[in-house]
N, C-alpha and C positions, 0 to 999 in steps of 0.2 A: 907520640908526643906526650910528654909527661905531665899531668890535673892534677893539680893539689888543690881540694876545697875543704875548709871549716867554715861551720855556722856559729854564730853567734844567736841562740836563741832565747829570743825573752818570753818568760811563761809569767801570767798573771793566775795569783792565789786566790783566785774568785770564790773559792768556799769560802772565806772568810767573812765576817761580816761588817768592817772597816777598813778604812784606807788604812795605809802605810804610818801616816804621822799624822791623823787626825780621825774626829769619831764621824766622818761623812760617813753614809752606807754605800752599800758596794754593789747592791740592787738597783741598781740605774738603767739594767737594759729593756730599752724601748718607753723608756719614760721622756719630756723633753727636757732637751739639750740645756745646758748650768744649771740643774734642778740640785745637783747634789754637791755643791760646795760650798765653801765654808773662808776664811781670810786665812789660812793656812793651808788649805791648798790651792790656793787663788795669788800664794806670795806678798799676801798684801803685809804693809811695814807694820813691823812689832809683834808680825803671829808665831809663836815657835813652834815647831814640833814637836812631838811626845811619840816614841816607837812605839807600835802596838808589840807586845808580847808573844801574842798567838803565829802571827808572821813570822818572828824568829822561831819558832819551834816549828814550823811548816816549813819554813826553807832547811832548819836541820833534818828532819826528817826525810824530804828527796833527795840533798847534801847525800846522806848516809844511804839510801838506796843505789845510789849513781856508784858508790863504792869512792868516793871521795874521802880525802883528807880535813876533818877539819879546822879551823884553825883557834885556838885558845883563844884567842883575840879578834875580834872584827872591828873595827871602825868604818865609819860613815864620813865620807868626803863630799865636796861640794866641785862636780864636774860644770864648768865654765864654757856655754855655749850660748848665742840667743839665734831664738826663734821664736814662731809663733805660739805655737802650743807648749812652751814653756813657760808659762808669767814669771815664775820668779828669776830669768835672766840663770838660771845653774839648775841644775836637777843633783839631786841627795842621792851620790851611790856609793859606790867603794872602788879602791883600786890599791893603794898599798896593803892593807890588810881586809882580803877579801873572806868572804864566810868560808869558803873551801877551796882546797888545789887539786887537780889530777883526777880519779876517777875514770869510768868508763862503760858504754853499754855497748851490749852484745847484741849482734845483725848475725842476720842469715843471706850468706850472698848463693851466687849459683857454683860459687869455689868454697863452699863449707863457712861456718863459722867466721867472724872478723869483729874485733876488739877494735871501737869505737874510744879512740883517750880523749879524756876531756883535758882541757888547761886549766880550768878556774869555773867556780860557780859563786856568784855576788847577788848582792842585794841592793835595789834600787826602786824608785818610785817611776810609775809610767807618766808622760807626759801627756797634755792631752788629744784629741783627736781632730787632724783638718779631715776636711771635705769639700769636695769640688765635683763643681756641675758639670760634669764629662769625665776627661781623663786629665790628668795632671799636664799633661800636654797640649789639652785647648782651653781649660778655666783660664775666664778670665780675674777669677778671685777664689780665694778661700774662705769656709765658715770656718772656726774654731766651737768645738764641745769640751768643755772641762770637766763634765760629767767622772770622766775615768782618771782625772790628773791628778796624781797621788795614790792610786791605786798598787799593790806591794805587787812586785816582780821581783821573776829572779832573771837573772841572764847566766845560760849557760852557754860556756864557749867551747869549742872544741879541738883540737887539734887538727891540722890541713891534713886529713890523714885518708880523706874521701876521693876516692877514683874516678868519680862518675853521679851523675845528676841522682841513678838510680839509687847509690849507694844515700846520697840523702837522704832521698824520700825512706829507705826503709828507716832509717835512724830517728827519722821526726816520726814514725811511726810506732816503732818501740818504745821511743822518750814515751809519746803519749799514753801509751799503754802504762808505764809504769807510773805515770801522773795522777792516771785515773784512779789503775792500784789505791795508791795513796791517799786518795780522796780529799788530796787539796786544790783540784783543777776540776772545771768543766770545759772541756774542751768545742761546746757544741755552740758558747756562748760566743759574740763577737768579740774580735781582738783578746782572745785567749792564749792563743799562741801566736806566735811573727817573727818574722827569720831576718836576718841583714846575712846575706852567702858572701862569703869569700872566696875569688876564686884569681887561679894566675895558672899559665900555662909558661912552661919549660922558654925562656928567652925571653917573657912579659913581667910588668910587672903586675901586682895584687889588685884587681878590681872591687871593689863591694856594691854589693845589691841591696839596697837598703828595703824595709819593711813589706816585704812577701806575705802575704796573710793566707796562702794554703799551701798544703802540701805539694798537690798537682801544681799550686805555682812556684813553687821553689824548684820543680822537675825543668817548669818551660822557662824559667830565667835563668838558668844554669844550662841550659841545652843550646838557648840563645845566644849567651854569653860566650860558649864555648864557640859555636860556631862563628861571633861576629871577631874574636878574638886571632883565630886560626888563619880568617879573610886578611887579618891587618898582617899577620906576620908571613904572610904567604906575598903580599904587597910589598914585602921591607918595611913597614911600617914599627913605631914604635909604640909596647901595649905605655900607656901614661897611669900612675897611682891616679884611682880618683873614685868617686861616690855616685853612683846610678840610681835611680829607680826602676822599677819593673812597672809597666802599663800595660795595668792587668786586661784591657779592654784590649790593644792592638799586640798582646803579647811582644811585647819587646823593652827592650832596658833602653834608660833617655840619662844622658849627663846630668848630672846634680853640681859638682863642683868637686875640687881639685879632694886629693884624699886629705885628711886629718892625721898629725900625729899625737902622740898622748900630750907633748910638752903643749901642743894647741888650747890643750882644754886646762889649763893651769890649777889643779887638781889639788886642792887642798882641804883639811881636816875642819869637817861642819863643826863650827862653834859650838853650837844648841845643843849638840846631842854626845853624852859620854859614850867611849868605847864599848863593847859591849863581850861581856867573857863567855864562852859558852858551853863551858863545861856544866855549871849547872842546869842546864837544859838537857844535855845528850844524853845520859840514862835513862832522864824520863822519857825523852823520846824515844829513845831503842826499844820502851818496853811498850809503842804502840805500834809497834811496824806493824803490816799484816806480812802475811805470805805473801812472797814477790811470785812473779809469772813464773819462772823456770824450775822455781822449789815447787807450786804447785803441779806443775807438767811432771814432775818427778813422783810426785806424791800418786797422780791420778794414776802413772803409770803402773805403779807399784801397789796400790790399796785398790783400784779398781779392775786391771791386770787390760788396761783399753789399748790397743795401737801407741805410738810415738808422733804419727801423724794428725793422729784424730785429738789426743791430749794437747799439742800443739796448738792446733787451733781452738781447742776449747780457752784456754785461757788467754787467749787474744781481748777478750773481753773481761772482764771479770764479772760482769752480770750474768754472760752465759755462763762460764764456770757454776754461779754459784746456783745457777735455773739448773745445770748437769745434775749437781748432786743433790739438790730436793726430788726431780724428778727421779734419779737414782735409787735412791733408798726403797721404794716400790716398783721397780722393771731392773731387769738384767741391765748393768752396766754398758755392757758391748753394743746392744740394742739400742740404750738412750743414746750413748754418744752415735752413732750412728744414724739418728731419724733428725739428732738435733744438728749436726753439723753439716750433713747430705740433703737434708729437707729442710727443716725448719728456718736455720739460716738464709739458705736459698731464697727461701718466700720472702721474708723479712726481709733482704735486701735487696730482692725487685720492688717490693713496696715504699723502698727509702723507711722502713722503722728500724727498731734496737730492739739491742733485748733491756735496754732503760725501760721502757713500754710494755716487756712483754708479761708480767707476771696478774699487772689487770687485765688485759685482753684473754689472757688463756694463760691461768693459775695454774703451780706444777701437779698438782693435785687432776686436773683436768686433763693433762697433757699424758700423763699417767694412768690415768681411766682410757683415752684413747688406745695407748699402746697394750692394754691388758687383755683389747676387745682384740687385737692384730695378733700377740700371741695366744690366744685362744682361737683364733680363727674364726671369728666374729664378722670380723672385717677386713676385706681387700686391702691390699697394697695403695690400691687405688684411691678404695675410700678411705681410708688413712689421709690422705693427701690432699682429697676434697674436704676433708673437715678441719683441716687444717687452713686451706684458703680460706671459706664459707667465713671460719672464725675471725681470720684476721680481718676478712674486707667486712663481714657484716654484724659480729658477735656472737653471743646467742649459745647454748648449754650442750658440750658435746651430743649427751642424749636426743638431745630434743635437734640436733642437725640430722645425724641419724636416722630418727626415725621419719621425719619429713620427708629426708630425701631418699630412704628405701634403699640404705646402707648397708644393713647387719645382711652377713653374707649368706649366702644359701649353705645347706647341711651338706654336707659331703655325698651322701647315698640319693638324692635331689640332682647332686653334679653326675654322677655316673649314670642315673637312670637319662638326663640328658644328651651325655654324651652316646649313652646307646643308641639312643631317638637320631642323632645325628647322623650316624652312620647307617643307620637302617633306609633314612628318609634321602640318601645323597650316594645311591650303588656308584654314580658316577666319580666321584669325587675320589670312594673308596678304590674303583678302577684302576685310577690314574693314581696314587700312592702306591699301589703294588705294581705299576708300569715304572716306578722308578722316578714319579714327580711328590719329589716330598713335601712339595710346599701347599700339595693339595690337603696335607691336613691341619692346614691355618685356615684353609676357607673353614673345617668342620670346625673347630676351637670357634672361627667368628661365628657359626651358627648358637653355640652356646651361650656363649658372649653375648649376644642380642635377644634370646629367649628370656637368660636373667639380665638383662638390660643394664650388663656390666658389673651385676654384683658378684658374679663367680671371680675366682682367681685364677688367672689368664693363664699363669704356670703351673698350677695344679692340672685345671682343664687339659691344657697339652697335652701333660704326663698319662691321663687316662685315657683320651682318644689313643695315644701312641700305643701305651699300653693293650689295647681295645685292638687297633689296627694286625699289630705283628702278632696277634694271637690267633687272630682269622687265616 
């Protein structure tokens, strides 16, 4: 059966340091509820708006990373709906002449590569925020926060061109990556990003999921969807256009009302605010792009000469990226990206941290001095690993974990004189290896292994019993 879904996703420009059309701040989170408005984003009569500047140059700037067209001309319309966290009765966005058309980002599926098209990316003000004592389906009332109402969005839409719940998620997960990139989004903040899914299956028609606020929930409102979708037409049922929510608490999507069409929202040109050209913006902003994800994967590949896998995930972050190549500059390449993508991240992500966090906890400089002591053979594999957690859960100066904890590895000629001990002290063990039980020379390695109380390296040790063994 044939799945066409596109998102409509709206991203808030949280770096910035004002609303959309007024000088509120945009530091509101966790502060209380209408601290930060003002009669203009409150809709109250006679406030006009004034566009902030810096916004139009932020939303050209991901415009132009998304690979979008865009357009000489933008205007601001006045979209005609009421609700609650709307005061002024219309919310300020665009629709005949939007900031840009087309565009597209690239996913990795498990059938190679797939070109994500966009339709349009616009500029609009967020509404503000309800809340309710449960789920949207037992409140018996809503609060309103104005807090965020006026805060600059973009909404990017995209073409129905998604197969499957999965193909989303990876898409809202690139988007954010290249958001981050950009450095005009935090995505860790609430209501940063938020998804309305479209979705319709082959003989139904177009459902939307309205305001989704994580990724893992745009996977189980689409999963749901699909499946409560598949039940109706398998019934004879017919699917109806119409507007759902997702209730994040019982996982499942609830009727909202019948779908909207654009003539609904009677869509005409905000008075208050002129057109806005934006050519004089786009050069200046071409010249602040950073290096996007895929040109840097290219670059590592090629100047550090690291894997295609391991580059990969390095810039999945851009903090890790840019943690690879400080601690780079002082350890083999191959090395770092390897301790930091196989270890490091590991740790960090059973911890629930970032690499946002990781340069005060364990500076690359430190991270660097660990790795110098591993290829000198200082220090185990092992202990590599323990000072590595030690650091994150309790702080405190590679050295000085080190020497506390009786880390720095034993001398080599220390490990053999051991491993001779071993053999000497264990005829039996040595017996049974040359009757053909090899696994009698893990019991001699664990005797090592406990004499230096784990500080030898477990694969060296081996090698010289073995060595030791079949020479006898």
């Amino acid at each position: 059966m044939d799945i066409k879904i596109g998102l409509e996703v709206h991203v808030q420009l949280n770096k910035l340091k004002t609303k959309l059309f007024c000088s509120c701040s945009l530091n509101y989170h966790g502060d209380e509820p209408n601290t930060h408005v003002c009669p203009i984003c409150l809709g109250l009569p006679g406030a006009m708006p004034m566009l902030n500047e810096e916004a139009v140059k932020a939303a050209i700037k991901v415009a132009l990373a998304l690979n979008a067209k865009i357009q000489p001309m933008m205007l601001f319309e006045r979209k005609n709906y009421f609700y609650p966290d709307l005061p002024k009765g219309f919310q300020i966005s665009q629709y005949e002449l939007p900031l840009a058309i087309g565009g597209y980002v690239t996913i990795e599926t498990e059938n190679g590569e797939k070109k994500i098209t966009l339709k349009r990316i616009h500029m609009e003000e967020d509404p503000g925020k309800l809340s309710y004592k449960g789920s949207i389906t037992t409140s018996k009332y809503s609060l309103i926060d104005y807090n965020r109402s006026g805060a600059p969005l973009l909404e990017i839409v995209t073409e129905p061109v998604m197969k499957s719940p999965k193909e989303a998620r990876l898409f809202l997960n690139k988007l954010r990556i290249i958001l981050e990139y950009l450095d005009v989004f935090n995505g860790d903040l609430e209501g940063a990003m938020r998804v309305d899914a479209n979705i319709s299956l082959e003989g139904g028609g177009r459902v939307e999921v309205k305001n989704i606020s994580s990724f893992k929930g745009v996977e189980r409102a689409l999963t749901y969807e699909i499946t409560r979708q598949k039940n109706l037409l398998k019934r004879g049922k017919i699917i109806e256009r119409e507007t759902r929510h997702f209730d994040e608490t019982n996982n499942i999507t609830v009727s909202l009302r019948s779908k909207e069409e654009e003539q609904d929202y009677r869509y005409f040109p905000e008075p208050d605010l002129v057109p806005v050209y934006t050519f004089e913006f786009i050069e200046k902003v071409k010249e602040q792009l950073p290096e996007m994800p895929e040109e840097k994967r290219e670059r590592f590949i090629k100047q550090y000469g690291i894997g295609f896998e391991k580059a990969k995930i390095l810039v999945l972050d851009h903090k890790m990226a840019d943690y690879f190549e400080k601690v780079a500059k002082k350890i083999e390449a191959k090395v770092t990206a390897s301790w930091i993508v196989d270890v490091l991240r590991g740790e960090l992500n059973y911890r629930s941290m970032s690499f946002r966090d990781i340069e005060s906890i364990f500076p690359p400089d430190e991270f660097a001095k660990l790795l110098n002591y591993f290829l000198n053979e200082q220090i185990t594999e092992k202990g590599v690993v323990e000072v590595i957690r030690v650091k994150l859960d309790e702080g405190g100066e590679v050295d000085e974990i080190i020497k506390k904890r009786g880390l720095f590895a034993i001398p080599k000629k220390e490990i053999e004189k051991l491993c001779k001990e071993a053999i000497e002290k264990n005829p039996k063990a040595v017996k049974d290896y040359k009757a053909g039980k090899k696994q009698a020379a893990n019991f001699l390695v664990g005797y090592v292994m406990k004499a230096t109380r784990g500080r030898a390296d477990p694969g060296e040790t081996a090698k010289i019993i073995l060595g030791l063994l079949e020479s006898m």
